[in-house]
N, C-alpha and C positions, 0 to 999 in steps of 0.2 A: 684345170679343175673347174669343176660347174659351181656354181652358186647355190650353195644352200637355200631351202625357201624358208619363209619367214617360220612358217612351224617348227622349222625341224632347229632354227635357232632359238625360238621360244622354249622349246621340250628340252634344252640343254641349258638353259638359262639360270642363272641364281643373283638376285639382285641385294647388294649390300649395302648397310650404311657406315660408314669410320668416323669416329671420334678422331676431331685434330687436336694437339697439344696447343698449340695457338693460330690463330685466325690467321687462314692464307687467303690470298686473292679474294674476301671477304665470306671466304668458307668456316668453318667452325665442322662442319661434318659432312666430307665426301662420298656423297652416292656414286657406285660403277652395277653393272651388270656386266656378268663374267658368263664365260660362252664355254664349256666343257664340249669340246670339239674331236674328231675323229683323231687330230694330230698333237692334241694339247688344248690349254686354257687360251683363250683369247678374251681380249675387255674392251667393250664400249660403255665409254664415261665422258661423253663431251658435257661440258660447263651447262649449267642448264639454262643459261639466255640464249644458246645458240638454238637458231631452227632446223629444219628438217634437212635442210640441202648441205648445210656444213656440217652438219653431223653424221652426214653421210660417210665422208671419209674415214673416220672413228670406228663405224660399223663395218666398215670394209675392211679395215684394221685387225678388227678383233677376230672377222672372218676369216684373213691371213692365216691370224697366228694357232685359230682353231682347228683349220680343214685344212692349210697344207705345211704348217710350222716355220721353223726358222732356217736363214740356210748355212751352211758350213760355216763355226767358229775361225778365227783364224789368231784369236786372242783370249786365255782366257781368266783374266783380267783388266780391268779397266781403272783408271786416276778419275776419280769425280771430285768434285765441288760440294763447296758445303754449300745453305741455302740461310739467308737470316732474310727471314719476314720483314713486315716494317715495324720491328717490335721499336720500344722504346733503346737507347743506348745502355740503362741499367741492364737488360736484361739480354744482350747481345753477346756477354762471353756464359750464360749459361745456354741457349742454343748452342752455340759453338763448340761445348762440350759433346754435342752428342753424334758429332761428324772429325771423330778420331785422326788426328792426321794430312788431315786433307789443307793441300798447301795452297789449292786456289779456295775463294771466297766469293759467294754472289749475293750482292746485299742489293734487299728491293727499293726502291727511291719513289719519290714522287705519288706516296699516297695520299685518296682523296682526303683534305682536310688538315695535312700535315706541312711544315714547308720544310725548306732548303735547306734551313738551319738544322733541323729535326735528322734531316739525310747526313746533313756532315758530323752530328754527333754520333749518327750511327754507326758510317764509314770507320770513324777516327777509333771506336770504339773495339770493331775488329782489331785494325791494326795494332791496338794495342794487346785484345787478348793473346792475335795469333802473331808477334813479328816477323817481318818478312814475306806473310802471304800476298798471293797475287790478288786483288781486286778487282771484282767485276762490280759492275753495279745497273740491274733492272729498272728502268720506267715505265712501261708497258703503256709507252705512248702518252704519257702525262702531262710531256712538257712541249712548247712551242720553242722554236728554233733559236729563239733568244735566250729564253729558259734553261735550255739545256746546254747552251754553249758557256752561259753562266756558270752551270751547274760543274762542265769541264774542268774550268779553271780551278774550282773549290775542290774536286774531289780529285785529280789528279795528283801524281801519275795513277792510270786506271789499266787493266788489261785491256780492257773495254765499255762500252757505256750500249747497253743494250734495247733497243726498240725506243731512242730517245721521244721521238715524233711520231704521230698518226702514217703519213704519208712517205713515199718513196723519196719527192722530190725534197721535202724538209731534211731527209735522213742526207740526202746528197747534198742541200747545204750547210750541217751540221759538219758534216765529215769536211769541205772542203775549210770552212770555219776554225774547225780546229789543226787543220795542219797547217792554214795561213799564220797562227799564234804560235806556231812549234809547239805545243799542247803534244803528251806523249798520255792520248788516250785515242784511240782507235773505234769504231762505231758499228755494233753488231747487229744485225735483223731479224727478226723474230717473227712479229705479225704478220713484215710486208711479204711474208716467205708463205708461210704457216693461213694466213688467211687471205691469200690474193690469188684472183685467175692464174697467173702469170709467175708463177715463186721464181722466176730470172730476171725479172724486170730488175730487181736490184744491181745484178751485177751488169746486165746493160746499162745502167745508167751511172755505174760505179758509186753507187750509194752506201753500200757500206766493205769494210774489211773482213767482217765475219760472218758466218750463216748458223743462226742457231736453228735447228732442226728438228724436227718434234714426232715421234712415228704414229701416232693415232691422227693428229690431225691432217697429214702428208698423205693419209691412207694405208700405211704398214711400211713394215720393213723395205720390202723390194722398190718402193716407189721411193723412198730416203735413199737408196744407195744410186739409184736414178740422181735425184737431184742433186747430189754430192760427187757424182761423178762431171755434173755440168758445171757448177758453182767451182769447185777445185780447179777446173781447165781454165777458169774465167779467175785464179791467183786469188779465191775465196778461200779463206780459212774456214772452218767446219768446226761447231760445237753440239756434237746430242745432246738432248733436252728429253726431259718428260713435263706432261700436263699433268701433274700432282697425279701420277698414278698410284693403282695399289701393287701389292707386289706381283699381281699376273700382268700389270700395261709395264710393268719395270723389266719383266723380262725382255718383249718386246724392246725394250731401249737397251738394252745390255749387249741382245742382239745385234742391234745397227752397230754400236761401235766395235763390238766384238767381228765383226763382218766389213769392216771398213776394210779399203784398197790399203794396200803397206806404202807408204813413201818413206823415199831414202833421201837424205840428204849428200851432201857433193862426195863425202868421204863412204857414200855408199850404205850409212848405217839408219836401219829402218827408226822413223820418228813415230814417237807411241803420239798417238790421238792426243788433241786437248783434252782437259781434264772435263767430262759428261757431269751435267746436270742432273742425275739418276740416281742420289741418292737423299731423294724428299721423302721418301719410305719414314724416314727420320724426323716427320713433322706429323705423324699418327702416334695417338695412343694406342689403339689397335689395328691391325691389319688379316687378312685372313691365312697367312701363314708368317711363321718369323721371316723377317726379310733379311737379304743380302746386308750380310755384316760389314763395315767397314775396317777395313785391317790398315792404317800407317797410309789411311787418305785413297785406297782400291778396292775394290769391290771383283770378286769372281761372276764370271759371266755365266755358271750354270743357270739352267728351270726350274723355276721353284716352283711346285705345284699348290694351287690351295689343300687348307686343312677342314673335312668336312664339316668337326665340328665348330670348327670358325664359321665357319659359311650358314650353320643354323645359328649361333650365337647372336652373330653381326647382322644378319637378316633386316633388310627391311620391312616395314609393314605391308600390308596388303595393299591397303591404297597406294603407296610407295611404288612396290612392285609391279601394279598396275599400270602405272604413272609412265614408268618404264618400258615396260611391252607395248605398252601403245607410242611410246618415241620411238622405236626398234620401225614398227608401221609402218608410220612416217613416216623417216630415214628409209625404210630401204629399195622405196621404186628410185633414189637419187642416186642407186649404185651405178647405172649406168649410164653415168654422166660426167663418173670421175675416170 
């Protein structure tokens, strides 16, 4: 497929703004531009600190999922994750409410201004709404290697402990750190994957157990099932992720796990996916079409198409939408570089 030029994705273009239910990653109202493409919607929404080169990928992304779509389901259903912000511990079993079912849990840690204490009340608080849930818990790199091996010992047992450090090699002495303690928390990748030349270096250097995976910032679909196919050979565990999309980037993720390779375990019987980070749809007060309901902790992997008159509703402004078109600009002489 040839690459669209930047007109013909501007003339197809609709830029939105969503009201959040509570402040994520220090969002209160996420902006996406959505791509009404020959094969479907595609959406670029990268973070707005990122510049033109990392955003690139995003745009290639939504390019994907616009001009040549998704490729054959092979699931259609998926187990996701609930998501609890770094809200306060009072307010942690009403979040939790609105992610029905769902038996794993990913609680964000290590936010600016908050401390440790703040994270174990949060932790402890799930465990008590939902008993029995699995545990994960986000730092989005917050902590130093001391920090977070700290942070182990108090919040464990954990599924995993996600993006604890900045770096590769902190995340590989985090990891080795806590298996010297018998510590039964395991150490997942996020940025070093999602924002590095190199998304292997991790498992060269066996710095973490799990690879969380993200499809806008990877570049789409086909380039996730690339890295999942190298990371897996390399005894990496695999978790899909979304960047707080809306429900057209959530497709897009529904897709990757929906499209993951089948493994079987020794008695031959195929193991469903970990349970996908994809259902943050559930941290909007509005979106541009209802989204992917959660039923008993899964989600169905159909397309949801936007609804038009969400799409005038939810509109951003002119300057907004401006603002946009000319990141699109920007972004897109870097496509030939991913």
């Amino acid at each position: 497929m040839s690459t669209p030029t930047v007109d013909e994705i501007l003339e197809r273009a609709h830029v939105v703004s969503l009201p959040m239910r509570v402040k994520f990653r220090g969002v209160t109202t996420r902006e996406a531009l959505l791509i009404e493409g020959p094969a479907g919607w595609g959406e670029f929404a990268p973070f707005l600190e990122y510049d033109p080169q990392e955003s690139a990928s995003w745009l290639k992304s939504g390019i994907e999922a616009a001009w040549e779509g998704f490729p054959a389901p092979l699931r259609d259903r998926v187990e996701v994750n609930a998501t609890i912000p770094a809200v306060p511990a009072d307010q942690v079993a009403e979040v939790l409410d609105r992610f029905p079912g769902c038996r794993t849990i990913k609680v964000k840690v290590a936010e600016p201004g908050q401390t440790l204490a703040d994270d174990i009340a949060r932790v402890a608080a799930a465990r008590e709404a939902r008993p029995g849930a699995i545990i994960r818990v986000d730092a989005n790199c917050g902590w130093s290697v001391e920090q977070a091996v700290e942070a182990a010992q108090a919040l464990a047992p954990l599924d995993y402990l996600e993006q604890p450090c900045a770096t590769v090699e902190e995340l590989a002495e985090v990891r080795m750190t806590v298996q010297r303690r018998g510590l039964f928390v395991r150490v997942a990748a996020d940025e070093s994957i999602r924002k590095s030349d190199d998304p292997y270096r991790v498992a060269d250097l066996r710095a973490a157990d799990v690879a969380v995976v993200k499809v806008a910032p990877l570049g789409g679909v086909k380039r996730v099932l690339e890295v999942v196919q190298h990371l897996r050979a390399r005894t990496m565990d695999i978790t899909v992720a979304s960047a707080l999309d809306t429900v057209v980037g959530m497709n897009a993720g529904l897709a990757a796990v929906a499209a993951l390779p089948k493994l079987d375990d020794d008695d031959l019987i195929d193991v469903p996916p970990a349970a996908a980070g994809l259902a943050t749809s559930q941290l909007f007060l509005e979106d541009v079409a209802t989204p992917h309901a959660i039923t008993d902790g899964f989600m169905e992997t159909r397309v949801i198409a936007p609804e038009m008159d969400r799409l005038e509703t939810l509109a951003a402004s002119k300057d907004r939408r401006d603002w946009w078109f000319e990141r699109v600009r920007e972004s897109y002489p870097y496509l030939e570089t991913i």
